[in-house]
C-alpha positions in Angstrom: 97.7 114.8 105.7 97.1 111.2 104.2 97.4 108.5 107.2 100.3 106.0 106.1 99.3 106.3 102.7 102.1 103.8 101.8 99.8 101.1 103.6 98.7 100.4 100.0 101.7 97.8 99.4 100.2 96.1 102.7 99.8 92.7 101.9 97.0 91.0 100.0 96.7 87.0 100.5 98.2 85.6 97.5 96.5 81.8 97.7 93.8 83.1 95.7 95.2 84.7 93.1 96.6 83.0 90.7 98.7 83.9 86.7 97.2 87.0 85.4 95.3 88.1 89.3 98.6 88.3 90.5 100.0 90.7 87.9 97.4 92.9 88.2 97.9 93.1 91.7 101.7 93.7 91.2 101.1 96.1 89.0 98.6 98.1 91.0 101.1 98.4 93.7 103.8 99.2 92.2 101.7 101.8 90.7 100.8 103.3 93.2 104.1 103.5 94.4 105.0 105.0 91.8 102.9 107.7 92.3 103.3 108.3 95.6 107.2 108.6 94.9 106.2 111.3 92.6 103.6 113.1 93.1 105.0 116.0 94.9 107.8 116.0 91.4 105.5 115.7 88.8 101.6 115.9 90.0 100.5 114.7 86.4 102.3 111.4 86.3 101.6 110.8 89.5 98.0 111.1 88.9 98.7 108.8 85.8 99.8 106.3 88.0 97.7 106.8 90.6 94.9 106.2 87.8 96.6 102.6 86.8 96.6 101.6 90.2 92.6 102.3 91.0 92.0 100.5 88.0 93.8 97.2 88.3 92.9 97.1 91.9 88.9 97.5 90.8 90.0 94.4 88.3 91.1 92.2 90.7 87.7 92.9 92.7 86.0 92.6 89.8 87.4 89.2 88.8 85.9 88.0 92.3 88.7 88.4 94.7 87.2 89.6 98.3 90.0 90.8 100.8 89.9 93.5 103.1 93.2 95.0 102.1 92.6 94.8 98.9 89.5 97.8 99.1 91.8 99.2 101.3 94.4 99.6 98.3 91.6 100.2 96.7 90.6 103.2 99.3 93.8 104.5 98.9 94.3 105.0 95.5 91.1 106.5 95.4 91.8 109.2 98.2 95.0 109.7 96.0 93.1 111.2 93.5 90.6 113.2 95.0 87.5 110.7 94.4 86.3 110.8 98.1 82.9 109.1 98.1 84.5 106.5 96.1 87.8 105.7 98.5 84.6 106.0 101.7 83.1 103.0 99.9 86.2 101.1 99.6 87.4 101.8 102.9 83.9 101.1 104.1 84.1 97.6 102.4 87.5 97.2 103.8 86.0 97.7 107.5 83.8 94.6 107.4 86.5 92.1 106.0 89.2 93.7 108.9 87.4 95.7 111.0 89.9 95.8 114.3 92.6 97.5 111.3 93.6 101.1 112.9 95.2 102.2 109.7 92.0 101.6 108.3 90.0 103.3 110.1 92.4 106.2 110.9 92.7 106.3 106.7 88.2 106.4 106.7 88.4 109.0 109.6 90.8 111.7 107.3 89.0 110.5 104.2 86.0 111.7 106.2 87.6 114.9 107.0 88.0 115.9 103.7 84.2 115.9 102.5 82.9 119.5 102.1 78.9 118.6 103.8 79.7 117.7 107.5 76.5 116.2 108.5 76.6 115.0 112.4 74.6 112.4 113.5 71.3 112.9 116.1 72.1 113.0 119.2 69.3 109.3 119.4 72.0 107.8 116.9 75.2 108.5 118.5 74.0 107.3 122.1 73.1 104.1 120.0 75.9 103.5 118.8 78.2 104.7 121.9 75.7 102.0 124.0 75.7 99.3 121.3 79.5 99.6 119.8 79.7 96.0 119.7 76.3 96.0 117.6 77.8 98.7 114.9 81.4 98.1 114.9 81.6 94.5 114.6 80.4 92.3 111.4 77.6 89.9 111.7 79.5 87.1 110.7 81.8 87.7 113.9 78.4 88.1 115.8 77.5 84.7 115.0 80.4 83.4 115.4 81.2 84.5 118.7 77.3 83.8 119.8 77.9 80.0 118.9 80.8 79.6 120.8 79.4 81.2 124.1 76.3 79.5 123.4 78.0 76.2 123.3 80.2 77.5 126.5 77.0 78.2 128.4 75.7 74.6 128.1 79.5 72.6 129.0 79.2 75.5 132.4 75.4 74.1 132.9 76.6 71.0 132.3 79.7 70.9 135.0 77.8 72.9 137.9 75.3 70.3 137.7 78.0 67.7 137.5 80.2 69.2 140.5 77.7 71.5 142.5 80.5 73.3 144.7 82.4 74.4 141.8 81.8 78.3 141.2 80.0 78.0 137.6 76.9 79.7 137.7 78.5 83.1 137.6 80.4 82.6 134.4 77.6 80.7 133.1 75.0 83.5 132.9 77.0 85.9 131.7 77.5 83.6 128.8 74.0 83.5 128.8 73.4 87.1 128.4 76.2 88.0 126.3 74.4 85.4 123.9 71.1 86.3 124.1 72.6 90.4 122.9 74.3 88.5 119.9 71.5 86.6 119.4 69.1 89.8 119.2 72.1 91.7 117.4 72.1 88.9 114.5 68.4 88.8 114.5 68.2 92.9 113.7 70.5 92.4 110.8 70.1 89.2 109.5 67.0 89.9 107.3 68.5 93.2 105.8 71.9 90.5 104.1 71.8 90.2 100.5 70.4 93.9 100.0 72.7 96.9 99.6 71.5 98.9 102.7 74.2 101.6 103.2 75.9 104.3 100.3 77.7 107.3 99.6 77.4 109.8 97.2 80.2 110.1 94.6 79.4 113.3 92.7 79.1 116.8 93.3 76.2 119.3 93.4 73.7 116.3 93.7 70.4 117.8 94.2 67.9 116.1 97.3 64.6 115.9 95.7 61.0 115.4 96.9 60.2 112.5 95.0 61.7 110.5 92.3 61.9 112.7 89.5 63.6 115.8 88.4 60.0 117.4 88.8 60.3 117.3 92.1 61.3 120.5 94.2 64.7 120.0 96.3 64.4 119.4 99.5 67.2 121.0 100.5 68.4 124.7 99.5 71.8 123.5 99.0 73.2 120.3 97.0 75.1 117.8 98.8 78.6 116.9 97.7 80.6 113.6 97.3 81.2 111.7 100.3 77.9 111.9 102.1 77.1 108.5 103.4 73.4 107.4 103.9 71.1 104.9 104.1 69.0 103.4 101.7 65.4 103.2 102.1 64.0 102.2 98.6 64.9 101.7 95.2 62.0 103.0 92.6 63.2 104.1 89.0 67.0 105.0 89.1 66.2 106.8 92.1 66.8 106.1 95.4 65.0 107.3 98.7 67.6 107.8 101.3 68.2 108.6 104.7 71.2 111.1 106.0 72.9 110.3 110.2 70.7 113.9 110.7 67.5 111.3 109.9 66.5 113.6 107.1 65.4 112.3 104.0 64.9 112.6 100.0 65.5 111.2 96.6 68.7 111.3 94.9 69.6 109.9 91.3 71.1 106.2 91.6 73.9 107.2 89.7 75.1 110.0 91.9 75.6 107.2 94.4 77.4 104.1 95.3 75.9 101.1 97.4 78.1 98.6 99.7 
């Protein structure tokens, strides 16, 4: 069952939009409400609606407007009609503009449910990121942020114990210290993969995994992979796109079977 699939009227920050944004963004929820009110009535016009809704949402988006609930409509709508991989990347979008959301990420966790290739993650990955949640969970910009401030904090605690020796700084201090120094090496790991699309999902069915490039290639698997698979991208060469699955194994898959965020 959907998680508070009404969250889609959640508000969007209107000081951005302005004149013909904000009708399309009026119209995409009211859309959607529409089609939650009656899809279990008349499953075609809800789909119709639900359709109207995906699409004025993706025009906002497309018109420049970056909000986390805004791919979080987005994400809904999506999941509304069935289109999986896509409503993962939305939702996945949504997660680095309002990551600390739990509708969000109980919405990602069903979307998730739903995908028909349930590939777990090595046992290597999941210590990593059960060790380094902070590292994984929280965006870089939040990273840096928070690393400036404590780095700043570390110096004014320096800066007193020297000034009044008795006062009980040092503590506080280096664990300002360290806590900037894992930021710091957190940023540092991330910071030269920006600008490049790094992580994806796959938004079609019965994609074949191939050996190289090319459909002369032999899969590499014995079964195709379906829609919501999320990977990681390892190269781009030729519409094709080497990538990586949370088992660690590997192949090509045709760009267009796949979406980047």
């Amino acid at each position: 069952m959907l998680v508070s699939s009404t969250a889609a009227v959640a508000q969007v920050d209107s000081g951005r939009l302005r004149g013909e944004l904000m009708v399309q963004l009026s119209d995409a929820l009211d859309a959607f409400d529409r089609g939650s009110a009656t899809m279990h009535i008349a499953p075609d016009s809800a789909l119709t609606a639900f359709r109207e809704s995906r699409d004025k949402f993706r025009a906002v988006i497309d018109a420049g407007v970056t909000n986390g609930q805004l791919y979080y409509n987005l994400g809904n709508a999506h999941l509304r009609l069935g289109e999986l991989g896509h409503a993962i990347a939305a939702y996945r979008r949504a997660s680095r503009l309002i990551p600390g959301d739990e509708q969000l990420k109980a919405n990602l966790r069903f979307a998730r449910s739903l995908t028909h290739d349930q590939i777990p993650a090595t046992g290597t990955r999941t210590a990593l990121r059960t060790v380094f949640f902070w590292h994984y969970s929280l965006p870089l910009r939040i990273r840096v942020t928070a690393g400036l401030i404590l780095y700043g904090l570390f110096w004014i605690l320096a800066a007193g114990r020297r000034m009044a020796p008795r006062l009980p700084l040092g503590y506080p201090a280096l664990v300002c210290l360290l806590v900037w120094v894992s930021l710091a090496i957190s940023a540092a790991v991330d910071l030269p993969s920006q600008g490049r699309l790094r992580d994806g999902v796959l938004v079609a069915n019965d994609v074949v995994v191939r050996k190289g490039n090319g459909e002369g290639y032999d899969a590499q698997f014995k079964q195709p992979l379906h829609e919501g698979v999320e990977f990681k991208l390892i190269e781009h060469r030729g519409g094709w796109m080497d990538i990586e699955l949370p088992d660690g194994n590997r192949g090509w898959v045709r760009q267009r079977d796949a979406e980047l965020f």
